[in-house]
ChimeraX commands (.cxc) that place a marker at each C-alpha (Angstrom):
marker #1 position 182.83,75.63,113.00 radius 0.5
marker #1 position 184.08,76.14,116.24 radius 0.5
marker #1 position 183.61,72.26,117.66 radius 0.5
marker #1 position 184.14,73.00,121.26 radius 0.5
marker #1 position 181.40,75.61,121.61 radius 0.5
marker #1 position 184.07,77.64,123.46 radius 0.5
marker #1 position 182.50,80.85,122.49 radius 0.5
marker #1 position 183.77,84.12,123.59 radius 0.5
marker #1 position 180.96,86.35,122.53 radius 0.5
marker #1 position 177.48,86.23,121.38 radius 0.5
marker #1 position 176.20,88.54,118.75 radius 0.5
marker #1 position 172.18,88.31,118.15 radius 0.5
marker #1 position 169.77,90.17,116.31 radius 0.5
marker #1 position 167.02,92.38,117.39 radius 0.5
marker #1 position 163.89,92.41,115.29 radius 0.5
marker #1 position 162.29,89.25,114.67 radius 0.5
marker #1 position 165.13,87.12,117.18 radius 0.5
marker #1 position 165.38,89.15,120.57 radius 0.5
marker #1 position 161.67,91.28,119.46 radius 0.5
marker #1 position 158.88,89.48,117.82 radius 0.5
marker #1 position 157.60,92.53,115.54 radius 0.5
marker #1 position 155.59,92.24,112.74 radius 0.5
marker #1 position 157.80,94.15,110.74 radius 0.5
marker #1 position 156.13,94.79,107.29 radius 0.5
marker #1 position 153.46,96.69,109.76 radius 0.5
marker #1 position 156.17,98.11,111.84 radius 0.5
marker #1 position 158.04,99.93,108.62 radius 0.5
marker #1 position 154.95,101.58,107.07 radius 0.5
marker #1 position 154.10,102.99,110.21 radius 0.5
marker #1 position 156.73,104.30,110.74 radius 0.5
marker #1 position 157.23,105.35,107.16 radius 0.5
marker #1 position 153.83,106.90,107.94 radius 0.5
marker #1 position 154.82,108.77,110.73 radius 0.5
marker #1 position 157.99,110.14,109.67 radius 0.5
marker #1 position 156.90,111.10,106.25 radius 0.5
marker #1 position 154.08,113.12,107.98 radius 0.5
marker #1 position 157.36,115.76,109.18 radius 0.5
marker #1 position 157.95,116.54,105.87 radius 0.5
marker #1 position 154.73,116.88,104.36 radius 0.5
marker #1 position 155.53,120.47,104.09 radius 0.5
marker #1 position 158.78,119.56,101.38 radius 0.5
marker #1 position 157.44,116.81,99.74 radius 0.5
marker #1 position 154.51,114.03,99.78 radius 0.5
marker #1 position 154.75,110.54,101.19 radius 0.5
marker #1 position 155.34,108.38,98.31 radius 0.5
marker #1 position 158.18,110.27,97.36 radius 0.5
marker #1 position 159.62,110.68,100.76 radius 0.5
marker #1 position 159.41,107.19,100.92 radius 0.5
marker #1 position 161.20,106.41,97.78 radius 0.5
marker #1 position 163.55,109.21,98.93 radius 0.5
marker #1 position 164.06,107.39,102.25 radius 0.5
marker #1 position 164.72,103.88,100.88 radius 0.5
marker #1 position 166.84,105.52,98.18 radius 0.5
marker #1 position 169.24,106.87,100.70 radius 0.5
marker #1 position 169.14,104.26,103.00 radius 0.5
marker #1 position 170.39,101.19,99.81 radius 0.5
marker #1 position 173.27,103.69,99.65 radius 0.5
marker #1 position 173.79,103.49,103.10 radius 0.5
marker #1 position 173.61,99.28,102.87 radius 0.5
marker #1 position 175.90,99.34,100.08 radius 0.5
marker #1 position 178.86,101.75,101.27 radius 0.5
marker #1 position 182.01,99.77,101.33 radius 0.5
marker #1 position 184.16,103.13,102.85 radius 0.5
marker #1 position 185.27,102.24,106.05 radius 0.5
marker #1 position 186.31,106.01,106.54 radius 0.5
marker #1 position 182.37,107.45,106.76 radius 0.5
marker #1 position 179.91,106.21,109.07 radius 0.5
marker #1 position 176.41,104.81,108.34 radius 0.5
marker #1 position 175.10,108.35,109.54 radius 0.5
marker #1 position 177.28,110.24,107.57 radius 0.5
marker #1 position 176.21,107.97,104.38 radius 0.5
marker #1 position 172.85,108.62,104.77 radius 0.5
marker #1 position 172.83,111.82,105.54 radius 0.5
marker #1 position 174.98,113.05,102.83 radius 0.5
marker #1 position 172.78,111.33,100.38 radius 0.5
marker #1 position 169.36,112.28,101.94 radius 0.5
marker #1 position 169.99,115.54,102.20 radius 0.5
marker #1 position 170.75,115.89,98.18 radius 0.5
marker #1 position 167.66,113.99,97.61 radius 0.5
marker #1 position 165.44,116.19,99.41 radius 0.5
marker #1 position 166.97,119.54,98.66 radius 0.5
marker #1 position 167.59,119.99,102.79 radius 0.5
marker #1 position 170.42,120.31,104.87 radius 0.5
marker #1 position 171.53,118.18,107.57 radius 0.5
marker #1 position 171.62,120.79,109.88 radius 0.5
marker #1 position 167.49,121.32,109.18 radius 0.5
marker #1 position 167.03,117.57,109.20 radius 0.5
marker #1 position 168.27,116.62,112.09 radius 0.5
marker #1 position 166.38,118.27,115.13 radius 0.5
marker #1 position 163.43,117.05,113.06 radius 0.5
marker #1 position 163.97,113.51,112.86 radius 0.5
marker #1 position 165.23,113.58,116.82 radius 0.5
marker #1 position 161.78,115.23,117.45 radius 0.5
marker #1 position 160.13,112.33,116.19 radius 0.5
marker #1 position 162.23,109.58,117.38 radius 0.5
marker #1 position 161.71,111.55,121.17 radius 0.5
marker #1 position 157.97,111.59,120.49 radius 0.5
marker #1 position 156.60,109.70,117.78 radius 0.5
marker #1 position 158.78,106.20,117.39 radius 0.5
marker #1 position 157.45,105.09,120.75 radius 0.5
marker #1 position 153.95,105.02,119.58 radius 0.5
marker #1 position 154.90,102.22,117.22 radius 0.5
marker #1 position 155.49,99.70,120.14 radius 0.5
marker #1 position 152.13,98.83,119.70 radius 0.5
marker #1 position 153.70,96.49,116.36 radius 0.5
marker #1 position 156.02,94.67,119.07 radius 0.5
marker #1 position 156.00,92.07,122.06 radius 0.5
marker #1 position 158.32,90.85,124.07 radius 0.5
marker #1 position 159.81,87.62,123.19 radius 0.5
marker #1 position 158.44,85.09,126.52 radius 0.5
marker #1 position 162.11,83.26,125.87 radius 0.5
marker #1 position 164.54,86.48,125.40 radius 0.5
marker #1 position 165.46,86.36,128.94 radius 0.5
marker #1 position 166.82,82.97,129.18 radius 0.5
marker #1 position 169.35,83.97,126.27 radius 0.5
marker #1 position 170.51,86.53,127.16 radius 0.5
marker #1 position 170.50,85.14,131.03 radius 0.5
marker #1 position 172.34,82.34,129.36 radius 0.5
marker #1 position 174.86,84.58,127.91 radius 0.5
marker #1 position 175.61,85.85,130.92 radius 0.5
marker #1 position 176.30,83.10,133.26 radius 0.5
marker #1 position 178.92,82.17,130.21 radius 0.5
marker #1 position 180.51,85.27,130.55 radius 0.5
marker #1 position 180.28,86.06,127.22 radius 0.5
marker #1 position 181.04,89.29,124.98 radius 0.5
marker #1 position 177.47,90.18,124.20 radius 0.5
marker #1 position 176.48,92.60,120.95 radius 0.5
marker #1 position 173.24,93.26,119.90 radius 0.5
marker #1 position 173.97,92.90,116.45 radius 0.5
marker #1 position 170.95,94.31,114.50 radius 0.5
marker #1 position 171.41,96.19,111.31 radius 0.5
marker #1 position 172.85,99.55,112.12 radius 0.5
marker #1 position 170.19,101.55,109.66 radius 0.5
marker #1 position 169.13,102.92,112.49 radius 0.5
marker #1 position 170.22,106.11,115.04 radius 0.5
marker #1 position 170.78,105.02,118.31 radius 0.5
marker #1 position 167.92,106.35,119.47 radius 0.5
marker #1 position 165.40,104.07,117.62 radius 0.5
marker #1 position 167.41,101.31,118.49 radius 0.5
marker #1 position 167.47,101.75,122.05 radius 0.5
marker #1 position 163.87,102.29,121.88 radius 0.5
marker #1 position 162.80,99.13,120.09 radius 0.5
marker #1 position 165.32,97.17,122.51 radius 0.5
marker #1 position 163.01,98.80,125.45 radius 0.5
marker #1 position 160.17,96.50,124.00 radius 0.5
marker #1 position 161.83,93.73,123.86 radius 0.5
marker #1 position 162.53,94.33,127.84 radius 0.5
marker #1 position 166.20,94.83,127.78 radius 0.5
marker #1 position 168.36,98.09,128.29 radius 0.5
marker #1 position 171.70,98.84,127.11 radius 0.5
marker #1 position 173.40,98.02,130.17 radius 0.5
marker #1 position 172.24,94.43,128.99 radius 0.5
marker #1 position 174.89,94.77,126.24 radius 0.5
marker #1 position 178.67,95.16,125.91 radius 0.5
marker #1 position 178.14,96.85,122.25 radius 0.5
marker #1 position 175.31,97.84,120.32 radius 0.5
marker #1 position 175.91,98.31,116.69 radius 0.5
marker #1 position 174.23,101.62,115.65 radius 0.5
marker #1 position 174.16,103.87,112.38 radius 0.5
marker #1 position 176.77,106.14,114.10 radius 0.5
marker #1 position 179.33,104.02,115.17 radius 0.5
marker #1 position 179.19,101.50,112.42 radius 0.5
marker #1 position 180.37,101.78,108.97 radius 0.5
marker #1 position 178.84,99.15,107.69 radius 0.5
marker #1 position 175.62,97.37,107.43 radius 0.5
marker #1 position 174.09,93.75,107.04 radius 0.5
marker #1 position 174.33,91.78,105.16 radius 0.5
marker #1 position 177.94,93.33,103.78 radius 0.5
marker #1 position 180.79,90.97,105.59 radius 0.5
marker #1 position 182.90,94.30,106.56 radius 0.5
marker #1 position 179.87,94.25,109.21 radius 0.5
marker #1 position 181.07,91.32,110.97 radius 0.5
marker #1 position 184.25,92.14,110.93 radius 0.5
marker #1 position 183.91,95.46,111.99 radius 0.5
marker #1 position 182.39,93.69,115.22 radius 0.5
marker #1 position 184.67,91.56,115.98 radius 0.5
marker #1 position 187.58,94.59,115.61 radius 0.5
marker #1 position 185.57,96.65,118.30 radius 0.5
marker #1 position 185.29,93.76,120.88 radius 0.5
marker #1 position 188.51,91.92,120.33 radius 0.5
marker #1 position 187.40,89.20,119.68 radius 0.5
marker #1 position 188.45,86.69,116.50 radius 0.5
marker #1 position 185.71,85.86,114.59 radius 0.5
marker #1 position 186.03,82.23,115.09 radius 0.5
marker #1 position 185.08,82.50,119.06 radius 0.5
marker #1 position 181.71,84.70,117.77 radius 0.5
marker #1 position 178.61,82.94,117.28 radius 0.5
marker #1 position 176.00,85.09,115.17 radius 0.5
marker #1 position 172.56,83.97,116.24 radius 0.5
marker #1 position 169.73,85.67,114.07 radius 0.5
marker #1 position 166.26,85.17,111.98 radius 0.5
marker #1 position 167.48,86.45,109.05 radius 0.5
marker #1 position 168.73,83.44,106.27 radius 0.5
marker #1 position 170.83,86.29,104.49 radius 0.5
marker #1 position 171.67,89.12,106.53 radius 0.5
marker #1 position 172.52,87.43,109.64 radius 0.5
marker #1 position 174.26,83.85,108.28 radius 0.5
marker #1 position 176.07,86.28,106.11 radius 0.5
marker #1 position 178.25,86.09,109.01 radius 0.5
marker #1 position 179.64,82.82,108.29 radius 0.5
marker #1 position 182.06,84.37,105.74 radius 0.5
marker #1 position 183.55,86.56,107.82 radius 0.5
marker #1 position 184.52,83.38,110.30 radius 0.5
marker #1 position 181.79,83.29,112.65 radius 0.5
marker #1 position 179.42,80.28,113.86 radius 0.5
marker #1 position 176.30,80.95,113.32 radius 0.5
marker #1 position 172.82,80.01,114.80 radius 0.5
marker #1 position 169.51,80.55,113.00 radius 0.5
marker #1 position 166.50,81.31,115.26 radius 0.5
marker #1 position 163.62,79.69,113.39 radius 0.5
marker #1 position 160.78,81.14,115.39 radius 0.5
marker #1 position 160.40,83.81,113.08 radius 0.5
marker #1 position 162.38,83.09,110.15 radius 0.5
marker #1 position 162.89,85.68,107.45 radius 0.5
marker #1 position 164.31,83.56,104.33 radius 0.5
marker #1 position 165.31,85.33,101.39 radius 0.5
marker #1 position 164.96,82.93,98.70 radius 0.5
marker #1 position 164.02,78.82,98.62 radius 0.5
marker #1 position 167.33,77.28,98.96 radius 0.5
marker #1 position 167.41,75.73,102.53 radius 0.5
marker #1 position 169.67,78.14,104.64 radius 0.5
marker #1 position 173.21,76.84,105.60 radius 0.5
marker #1 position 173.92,77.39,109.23 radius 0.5
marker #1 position 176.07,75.63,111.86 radius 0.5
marker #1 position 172.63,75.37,114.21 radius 0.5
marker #1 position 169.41,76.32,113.88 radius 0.5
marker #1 position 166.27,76.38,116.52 radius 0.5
marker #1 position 164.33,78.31,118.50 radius 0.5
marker #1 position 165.42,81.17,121.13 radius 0.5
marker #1 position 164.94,78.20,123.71 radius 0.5
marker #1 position 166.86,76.18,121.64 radius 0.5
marker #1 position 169.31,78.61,121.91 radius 0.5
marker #1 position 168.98,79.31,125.38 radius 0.5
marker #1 position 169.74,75.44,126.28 radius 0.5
marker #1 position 172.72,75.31,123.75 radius 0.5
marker #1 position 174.42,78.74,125.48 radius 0.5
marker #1 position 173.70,76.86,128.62 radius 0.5
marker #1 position 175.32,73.26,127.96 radius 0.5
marker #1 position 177.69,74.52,125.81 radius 0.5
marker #1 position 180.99,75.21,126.58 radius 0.5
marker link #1:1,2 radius 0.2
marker link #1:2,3 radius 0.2
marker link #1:3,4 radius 0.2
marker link #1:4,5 radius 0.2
marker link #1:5,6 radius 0.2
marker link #1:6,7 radius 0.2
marker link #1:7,8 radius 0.2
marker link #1:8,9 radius 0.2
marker link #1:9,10 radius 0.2
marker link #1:10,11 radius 0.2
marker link #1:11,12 radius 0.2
marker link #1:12,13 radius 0.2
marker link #1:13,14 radius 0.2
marker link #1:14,15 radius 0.2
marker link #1:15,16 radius 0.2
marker link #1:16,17 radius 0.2
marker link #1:17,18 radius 0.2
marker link #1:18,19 radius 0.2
marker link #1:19,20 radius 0.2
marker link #1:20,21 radius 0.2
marker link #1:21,22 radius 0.2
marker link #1:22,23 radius 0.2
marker link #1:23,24 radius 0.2
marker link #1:24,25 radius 0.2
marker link #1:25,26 radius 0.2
marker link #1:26,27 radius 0.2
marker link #1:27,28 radius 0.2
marker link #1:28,29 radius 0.2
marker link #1:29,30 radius 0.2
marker link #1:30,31 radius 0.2
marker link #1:31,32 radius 0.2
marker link #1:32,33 radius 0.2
marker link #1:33,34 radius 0.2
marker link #1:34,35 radius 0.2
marker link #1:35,36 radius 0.2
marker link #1:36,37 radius 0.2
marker link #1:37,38 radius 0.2
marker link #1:38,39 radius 0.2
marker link #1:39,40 radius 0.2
marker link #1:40,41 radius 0.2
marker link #1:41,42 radius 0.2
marker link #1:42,43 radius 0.2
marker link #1:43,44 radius 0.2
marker link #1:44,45 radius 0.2
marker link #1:45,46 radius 0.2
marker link #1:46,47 radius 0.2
marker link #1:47,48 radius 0.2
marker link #1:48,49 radius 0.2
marker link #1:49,50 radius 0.2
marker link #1:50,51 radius 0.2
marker link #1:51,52 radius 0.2
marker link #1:52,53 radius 0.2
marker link #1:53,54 radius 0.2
marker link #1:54,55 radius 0.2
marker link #1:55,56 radius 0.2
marker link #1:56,57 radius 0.2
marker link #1:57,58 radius 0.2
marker link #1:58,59 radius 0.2
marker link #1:59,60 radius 0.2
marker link #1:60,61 radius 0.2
marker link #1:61,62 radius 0.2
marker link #1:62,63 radius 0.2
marker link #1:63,64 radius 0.2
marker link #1:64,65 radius 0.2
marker link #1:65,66 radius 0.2
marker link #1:66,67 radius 0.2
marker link #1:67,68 radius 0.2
marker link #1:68,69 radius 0.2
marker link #1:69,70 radius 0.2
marker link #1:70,71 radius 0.2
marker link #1:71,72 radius 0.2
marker link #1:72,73 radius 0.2
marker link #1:73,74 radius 0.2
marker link #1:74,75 radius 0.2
marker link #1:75,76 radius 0.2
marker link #1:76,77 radius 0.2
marker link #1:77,78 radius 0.2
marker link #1:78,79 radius 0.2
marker link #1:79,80 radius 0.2
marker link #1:80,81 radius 0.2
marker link #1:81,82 radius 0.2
marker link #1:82,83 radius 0.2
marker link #1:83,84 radius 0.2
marker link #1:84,85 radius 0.2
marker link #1:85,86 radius 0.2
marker link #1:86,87 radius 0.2
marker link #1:87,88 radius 0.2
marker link #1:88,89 radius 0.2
marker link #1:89,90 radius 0.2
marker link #1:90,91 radius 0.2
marker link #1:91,92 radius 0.2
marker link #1:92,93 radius 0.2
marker link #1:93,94 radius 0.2
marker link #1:94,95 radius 0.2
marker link #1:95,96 radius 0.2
marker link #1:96,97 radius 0.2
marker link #1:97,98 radius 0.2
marker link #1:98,99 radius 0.2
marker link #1:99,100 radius 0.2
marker link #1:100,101 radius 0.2
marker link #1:101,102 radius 0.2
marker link #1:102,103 radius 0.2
marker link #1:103,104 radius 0.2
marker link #1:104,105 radius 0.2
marker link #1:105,106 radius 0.2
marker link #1:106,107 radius 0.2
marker link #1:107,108 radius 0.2
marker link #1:108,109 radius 0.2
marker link #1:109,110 radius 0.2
marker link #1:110,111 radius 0.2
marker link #1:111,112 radius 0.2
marker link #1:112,113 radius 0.2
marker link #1:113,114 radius 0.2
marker link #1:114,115 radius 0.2
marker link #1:115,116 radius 0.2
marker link #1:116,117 radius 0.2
marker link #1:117,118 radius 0.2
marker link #1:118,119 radius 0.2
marker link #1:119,120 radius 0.2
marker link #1:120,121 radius 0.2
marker link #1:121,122 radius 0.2
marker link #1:122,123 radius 0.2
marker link #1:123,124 radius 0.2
marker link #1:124,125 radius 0.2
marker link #1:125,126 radius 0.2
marker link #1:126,127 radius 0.2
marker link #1:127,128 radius 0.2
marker link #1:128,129 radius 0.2
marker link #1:129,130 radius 0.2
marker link #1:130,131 radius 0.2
marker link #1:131,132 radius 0.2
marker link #1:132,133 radius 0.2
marker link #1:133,134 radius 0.2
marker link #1:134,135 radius 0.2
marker link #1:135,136 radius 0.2
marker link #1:136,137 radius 0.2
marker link #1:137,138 radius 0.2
marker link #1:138,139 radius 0.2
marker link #1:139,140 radius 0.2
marker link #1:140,141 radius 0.2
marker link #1:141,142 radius 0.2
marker link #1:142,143 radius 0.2
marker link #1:143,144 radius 0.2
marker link #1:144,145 radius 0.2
marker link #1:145,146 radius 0.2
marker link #1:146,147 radius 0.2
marker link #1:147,148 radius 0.2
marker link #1:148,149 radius 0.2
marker link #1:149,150 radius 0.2
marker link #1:150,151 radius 0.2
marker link #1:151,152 radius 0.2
marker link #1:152,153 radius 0.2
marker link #1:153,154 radius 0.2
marker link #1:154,155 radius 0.2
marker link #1:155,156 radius 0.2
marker link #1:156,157 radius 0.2
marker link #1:157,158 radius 0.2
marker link #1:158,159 radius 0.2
marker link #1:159,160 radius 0.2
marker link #1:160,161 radius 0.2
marker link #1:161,162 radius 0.2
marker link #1:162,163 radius 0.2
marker link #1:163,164 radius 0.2
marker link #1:164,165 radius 0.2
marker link #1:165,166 radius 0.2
marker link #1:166,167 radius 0.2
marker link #1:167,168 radius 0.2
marker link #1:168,169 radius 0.2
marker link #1:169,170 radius 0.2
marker link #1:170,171 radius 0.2
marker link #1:171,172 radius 0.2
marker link #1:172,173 radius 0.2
marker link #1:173,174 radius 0.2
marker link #1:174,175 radius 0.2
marker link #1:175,176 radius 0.2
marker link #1:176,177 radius 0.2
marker link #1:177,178 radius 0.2
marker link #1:178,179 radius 0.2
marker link #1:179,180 radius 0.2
marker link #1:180,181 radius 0.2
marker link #1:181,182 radius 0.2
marker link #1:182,183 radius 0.2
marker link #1:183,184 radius 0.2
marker link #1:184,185 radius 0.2
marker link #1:185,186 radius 0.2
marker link #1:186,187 radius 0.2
marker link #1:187,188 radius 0.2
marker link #1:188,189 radius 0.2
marker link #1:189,190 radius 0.2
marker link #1:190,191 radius 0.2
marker link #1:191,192 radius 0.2
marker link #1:192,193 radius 0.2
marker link #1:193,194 radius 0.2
marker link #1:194,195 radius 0.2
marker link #1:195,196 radius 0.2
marker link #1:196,197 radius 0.2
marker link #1:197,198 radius 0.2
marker link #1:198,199 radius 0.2
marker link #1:199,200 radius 0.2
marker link #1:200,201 radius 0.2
marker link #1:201,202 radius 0.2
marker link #1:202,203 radius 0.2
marker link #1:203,204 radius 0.2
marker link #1:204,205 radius 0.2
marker link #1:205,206 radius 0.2
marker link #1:206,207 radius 0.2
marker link #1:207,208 radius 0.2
marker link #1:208,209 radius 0.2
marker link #1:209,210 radius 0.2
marker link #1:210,211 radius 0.2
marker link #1:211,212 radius 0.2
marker link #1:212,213 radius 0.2
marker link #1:213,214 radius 0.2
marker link #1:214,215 radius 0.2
marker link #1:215,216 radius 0.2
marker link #1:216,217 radius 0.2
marker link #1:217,218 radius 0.2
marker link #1:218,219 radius 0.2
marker link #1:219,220 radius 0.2
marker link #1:220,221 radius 0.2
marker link #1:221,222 radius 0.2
marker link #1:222,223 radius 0.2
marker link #1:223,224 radius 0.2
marker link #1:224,225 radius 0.2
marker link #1:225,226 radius 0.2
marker link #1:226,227 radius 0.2
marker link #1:227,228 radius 0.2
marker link #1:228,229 radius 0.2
marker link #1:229,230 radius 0.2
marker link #1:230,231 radius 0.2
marker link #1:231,232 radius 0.2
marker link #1:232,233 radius 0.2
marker link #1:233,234 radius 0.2
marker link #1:234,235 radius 0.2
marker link #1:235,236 radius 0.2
marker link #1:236,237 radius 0.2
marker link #1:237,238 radius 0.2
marker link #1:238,239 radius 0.2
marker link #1:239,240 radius 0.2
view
């Protein structure tokens, strides 16, 4: 644990931390949605499995030589019997035109601001850190609802420019390489009792925000802190 609280930079989650989004409604609208482009090819249960399929390949890849995209991609595309090249200006047609829709799943989060505020006035590195599964494009949308931009962020962590995803430890590190920062003056801050304290192996602090906790099994999480985004908010602010 870093005792002094000297932080350099803050890493913290999207969905669930930064956005309160009810997220089992969120993903099977948007499975929904993005199944309906490709009714023509196959039907929605086993576009679905198709997606998911791809996408655990994606979460498991340990190559730090491909990309998250290039992961997916290479494995969705042999799924599906399509080529990237006919995938792609379909799926950016619906993240231009149909992801927005699904906003209606999110809120802002009434104590986001004095976080990231917070994070600010301490100078620090800040990364939204939320699972790269993503293109950038859905990302940057769903951090719209949350009422941030990217400008907000030093670096986001996105499906094409990561190469690794939570909750693999190569994720963290891969982080800290891109910001120069050692691992040790990071503090993770996330809802998520496995995919975002995961970053305590990799040598970062962490901080769970309990106001919409995702816990993965019953043993009580191990963090360094744990509260509430205004908990959070004060310790970024006294901290230090």
């Amino acid at each position: 644990m870093n005792s002094n609280n000297n932080y350099k930079a803050l890493l913290i989650d999207l969905d669930g931390t930064l956005l309160d989004l009810d997220i089992q409604q969120f993903i099977d609208a948007y499975i929904d949605a993005l199944s309906d482009r490709f009714i023509e090819h196959l039907d929605k249960k086993d576009f679905a499995e198709q997606l998911f399929g791809a996408t655990s390949v994606m979460v498991k890849n340990d190559d730090p030589g491909k990309s998250n995209e290039e992961v997916f991609y290479t494995d969705f595309c042999r799924r599906i019997g399509l080529s990237e090249k006919e995938i792609k200006p379909v799926v950016k047609d619906f993240y231009d035109n149909d992801f927005p829709r699904l906003n209606c799943w999110a809120r802002e989060h009434p104590r986001a601001d004095a976080v990231i505020k917070a994070a600010k006035d301490r100078n620090l590195t800040l990364v939204l850190a939320t699972n790269p599964i993503f293109p950038a494009a859905a990302i940057l949308e769903r951090l719209s609802w949350s009422g941030f931009t990217e400008k907000d962020f030093t670096f986001i962590t996105t499906m094409e420019n990561m190469h690794f995803c939570k909750p693999r430890i190569e994720y963290y590190r891969e982080i800290a390489d891109i910001i120069n920062c050692p691992p040790e003056m990071c503090l993770m801050a996330g809802n998520d009792t496995l995919e975002d304290l995961v970053a305590a192996k990799a040598g970062m602090d962490t901080f769970l925000v309990d106001d919409f906790i995702l816990q993965r099994d019953e043993n009580e999480p191990v963090c360094d802190y744990r509260g509430s985004l205004e908990d959070l908010a004060a310790f970024l602010a006294t901290s230090g």
